[in-house]
VOPAGU-2260 file (C-alpha; in pm, 1 decimal, decimal comma):
REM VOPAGU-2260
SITE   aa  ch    i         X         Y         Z
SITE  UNK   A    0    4773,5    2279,0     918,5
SITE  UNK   A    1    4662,2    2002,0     679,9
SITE  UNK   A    2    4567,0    1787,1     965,3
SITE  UNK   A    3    4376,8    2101,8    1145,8
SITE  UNK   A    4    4157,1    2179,1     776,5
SITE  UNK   A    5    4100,0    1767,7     800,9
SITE  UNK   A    6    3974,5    1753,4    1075,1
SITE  UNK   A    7    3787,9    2064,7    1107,0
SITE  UNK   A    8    3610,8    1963,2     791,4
SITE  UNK   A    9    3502,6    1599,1     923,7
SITE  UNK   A   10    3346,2    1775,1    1197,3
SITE  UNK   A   11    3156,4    2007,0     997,4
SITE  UNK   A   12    3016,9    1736,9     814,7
SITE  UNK   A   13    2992,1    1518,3    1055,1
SITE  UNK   A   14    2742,6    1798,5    1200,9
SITE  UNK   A   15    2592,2    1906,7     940,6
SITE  UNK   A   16    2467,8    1529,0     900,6
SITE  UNK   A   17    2339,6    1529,0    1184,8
SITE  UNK   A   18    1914,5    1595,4    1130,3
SITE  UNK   A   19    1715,2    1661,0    1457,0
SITE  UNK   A   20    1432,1    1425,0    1429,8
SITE  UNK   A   21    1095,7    1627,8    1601,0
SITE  UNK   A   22     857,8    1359,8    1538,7
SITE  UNK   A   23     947,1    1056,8    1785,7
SITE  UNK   A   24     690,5     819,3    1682,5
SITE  UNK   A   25     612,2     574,0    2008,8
SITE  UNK   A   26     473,8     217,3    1919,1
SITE  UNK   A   27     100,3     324,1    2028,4
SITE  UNK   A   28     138,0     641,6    1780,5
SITE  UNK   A   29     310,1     420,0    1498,9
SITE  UNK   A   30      11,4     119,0    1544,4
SITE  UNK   A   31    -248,7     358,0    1555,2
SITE  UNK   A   32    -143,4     571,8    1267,8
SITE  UNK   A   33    -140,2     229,8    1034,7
SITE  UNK   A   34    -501,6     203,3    1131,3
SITE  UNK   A   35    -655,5     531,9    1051,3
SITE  UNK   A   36    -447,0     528,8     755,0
SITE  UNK   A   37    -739,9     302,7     514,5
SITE  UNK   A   38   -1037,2     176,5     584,9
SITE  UNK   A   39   -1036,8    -226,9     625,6
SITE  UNK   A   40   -1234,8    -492,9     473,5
SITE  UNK   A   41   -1284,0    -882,1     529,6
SITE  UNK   A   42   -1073,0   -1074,2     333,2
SITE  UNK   A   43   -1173,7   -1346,0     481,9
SITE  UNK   A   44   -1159,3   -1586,3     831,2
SITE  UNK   A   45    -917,9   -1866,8     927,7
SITE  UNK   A   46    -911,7   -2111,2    1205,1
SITE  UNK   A   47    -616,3   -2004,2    1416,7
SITE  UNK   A   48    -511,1   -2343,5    1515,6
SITE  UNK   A   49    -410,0   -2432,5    1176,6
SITE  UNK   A   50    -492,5   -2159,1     928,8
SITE  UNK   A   51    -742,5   -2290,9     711,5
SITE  UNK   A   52   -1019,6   -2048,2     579,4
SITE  UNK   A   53   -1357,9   -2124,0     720,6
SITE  UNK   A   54   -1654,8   -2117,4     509,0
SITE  UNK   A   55   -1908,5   -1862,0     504,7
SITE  UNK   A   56   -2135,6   -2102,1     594,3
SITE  UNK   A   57   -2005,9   -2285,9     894,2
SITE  UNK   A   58   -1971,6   -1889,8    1057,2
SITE  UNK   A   59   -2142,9   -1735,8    1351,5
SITE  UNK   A   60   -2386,2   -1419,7    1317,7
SITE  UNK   A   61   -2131,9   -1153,2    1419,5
SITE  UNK   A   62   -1818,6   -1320,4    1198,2
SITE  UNK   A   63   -2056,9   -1370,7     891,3
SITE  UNK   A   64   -2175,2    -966,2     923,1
SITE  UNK   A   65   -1808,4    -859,8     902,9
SITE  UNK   A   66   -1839,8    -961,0     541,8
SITE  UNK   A   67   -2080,5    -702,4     444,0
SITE  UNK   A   68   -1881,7    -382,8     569,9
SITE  UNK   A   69   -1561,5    -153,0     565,7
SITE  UNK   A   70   -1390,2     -62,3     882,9
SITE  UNK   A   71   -1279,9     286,0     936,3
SITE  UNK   A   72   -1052,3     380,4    1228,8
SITE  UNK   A   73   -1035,4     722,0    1312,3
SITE  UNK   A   74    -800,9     924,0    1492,7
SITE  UNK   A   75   -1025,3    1048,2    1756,7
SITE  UNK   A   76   -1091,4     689,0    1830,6
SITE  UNK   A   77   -1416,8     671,0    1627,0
SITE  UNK   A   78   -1481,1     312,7    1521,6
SITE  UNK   A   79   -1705,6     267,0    1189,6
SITE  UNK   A   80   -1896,3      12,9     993,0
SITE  UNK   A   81   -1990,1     137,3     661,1
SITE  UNK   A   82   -2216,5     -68,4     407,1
SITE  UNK   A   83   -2040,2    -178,3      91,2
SITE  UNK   A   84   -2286,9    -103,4    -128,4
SITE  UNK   A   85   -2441,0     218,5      -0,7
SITE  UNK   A   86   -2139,0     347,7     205,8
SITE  UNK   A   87   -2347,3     460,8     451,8
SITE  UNK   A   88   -2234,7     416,0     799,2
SITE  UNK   A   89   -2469,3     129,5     972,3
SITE  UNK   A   90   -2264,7     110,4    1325,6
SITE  UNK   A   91   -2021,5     317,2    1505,7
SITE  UNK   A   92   -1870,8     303,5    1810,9
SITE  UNK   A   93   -1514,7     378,1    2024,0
SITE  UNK   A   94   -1202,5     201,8    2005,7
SITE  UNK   A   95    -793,6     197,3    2110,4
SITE  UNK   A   96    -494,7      69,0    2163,3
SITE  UNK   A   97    -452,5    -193,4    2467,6
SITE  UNK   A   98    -184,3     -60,8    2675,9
SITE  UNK   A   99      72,5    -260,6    2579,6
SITE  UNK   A  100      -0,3    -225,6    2194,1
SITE  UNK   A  101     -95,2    -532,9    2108,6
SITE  UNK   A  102    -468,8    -554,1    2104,0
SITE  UNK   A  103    -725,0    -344,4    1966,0
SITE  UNK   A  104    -992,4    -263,5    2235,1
SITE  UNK   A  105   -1340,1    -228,1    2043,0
SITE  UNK   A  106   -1669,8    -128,6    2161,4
SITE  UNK   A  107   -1914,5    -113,3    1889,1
SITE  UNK   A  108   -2255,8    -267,7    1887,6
SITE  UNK   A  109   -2203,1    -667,8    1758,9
SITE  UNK   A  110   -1858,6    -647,5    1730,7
SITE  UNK   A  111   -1693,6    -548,4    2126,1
SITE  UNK   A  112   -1431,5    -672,6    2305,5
SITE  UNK   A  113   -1053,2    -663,8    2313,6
SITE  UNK   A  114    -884,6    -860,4    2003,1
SITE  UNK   A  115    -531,8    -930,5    2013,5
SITE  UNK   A  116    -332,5    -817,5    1701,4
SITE  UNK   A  117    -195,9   -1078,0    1531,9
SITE  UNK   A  118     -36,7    -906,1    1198,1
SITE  UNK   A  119     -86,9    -510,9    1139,1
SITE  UNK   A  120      75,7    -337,4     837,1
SITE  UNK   A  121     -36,4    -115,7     555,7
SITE  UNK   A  122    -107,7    -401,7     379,0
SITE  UNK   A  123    -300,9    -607,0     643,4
SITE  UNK   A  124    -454,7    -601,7     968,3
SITE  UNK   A  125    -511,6    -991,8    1140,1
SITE  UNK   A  126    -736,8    -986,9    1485,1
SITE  UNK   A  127    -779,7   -1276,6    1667,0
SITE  UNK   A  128   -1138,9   -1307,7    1792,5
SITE  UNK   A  129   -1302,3   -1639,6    1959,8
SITE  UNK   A  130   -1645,3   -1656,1    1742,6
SITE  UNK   A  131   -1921,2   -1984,4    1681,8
SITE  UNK   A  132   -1830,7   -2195,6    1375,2
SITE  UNK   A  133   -2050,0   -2489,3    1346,3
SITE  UNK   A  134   -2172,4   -2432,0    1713,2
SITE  UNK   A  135   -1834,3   -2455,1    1832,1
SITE  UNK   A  136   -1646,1   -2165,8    2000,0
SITE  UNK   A  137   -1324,9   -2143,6    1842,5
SITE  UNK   A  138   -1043,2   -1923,1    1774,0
SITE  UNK   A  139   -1001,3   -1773,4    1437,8
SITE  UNK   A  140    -789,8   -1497,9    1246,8
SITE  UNK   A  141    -966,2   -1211,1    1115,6
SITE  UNK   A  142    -800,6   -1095,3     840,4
SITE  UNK   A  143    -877,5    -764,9     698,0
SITE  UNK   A  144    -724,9    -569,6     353,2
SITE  UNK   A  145    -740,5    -241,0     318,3
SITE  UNK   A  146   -1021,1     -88,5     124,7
SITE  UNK   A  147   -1055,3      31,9    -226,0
């Protein structure tokens, strides 16, 4: 009888432990919720190759604008740029998740084309874009914060 009440009892609480889980979050739903979640800002620009910041200066038209605005990622897909200093909203445009997850598909004015995610957290979102430093194409880490 002992051994019944034993047993009976791990069961119980074996199913009682058991929690049905409703939400199933898929890697595009788990990527694209860490976007929408803050708005991003420029921290600043690397060289991919071997990680050292690139100055202001030496950057390309598009790359040097990117220090001048907030990113917001929305979830119905609504990509924004949105002044610092006034907060106004200056661009918008679409974007989304490449297919396999790991590149961000953008089409606003200035700032379109696919960009392969590099680092994405709550923390920090790093795009890989191929931009003009010193007249030079070259590949470089954007690397954005999120926004107070």
């Amino acid at each position: 009888m002992r051994t019944l009440l034993f047993l009976a009892f791990f069961c119980f609480a074996g199913l009682a432990a058991c929690k049905k889980d409703d939400t199933i979050q898929t890697p595009s739903a788990a990527r694209a919720d860490v976007l929408v979640a803050n708005k991003w800002r420029m921290e600043r620009i690397t060289r991919a190759d071997d990680g050292t910041v690139v100055p202001v200066n030496q950057l390309g038209v598009s790359a040097l604008a990117l220090n001048f605005i907030d990113i917001q990622f929305t979830e119905a897909n609504i990509a924004r740029a949105i002044d610092r200093n006034t907060k106004q909203i200056i661009n918008a445009g679409s974007w989304k998740l490449t297919q396999d997850y790991q590149g961000l598909d953008v089409d606003v004015t200035g700032f379109k084309g696919i960009f392969p995610i590099i680092e994405l957290s709550r923390t920090k979102l790093i795009l890989r874009q191929n931009t003009t430093i010193n007249n030079v194409k070259t590949d470089v880490n954007l690397e954005f914060v999120p926004s107070v």
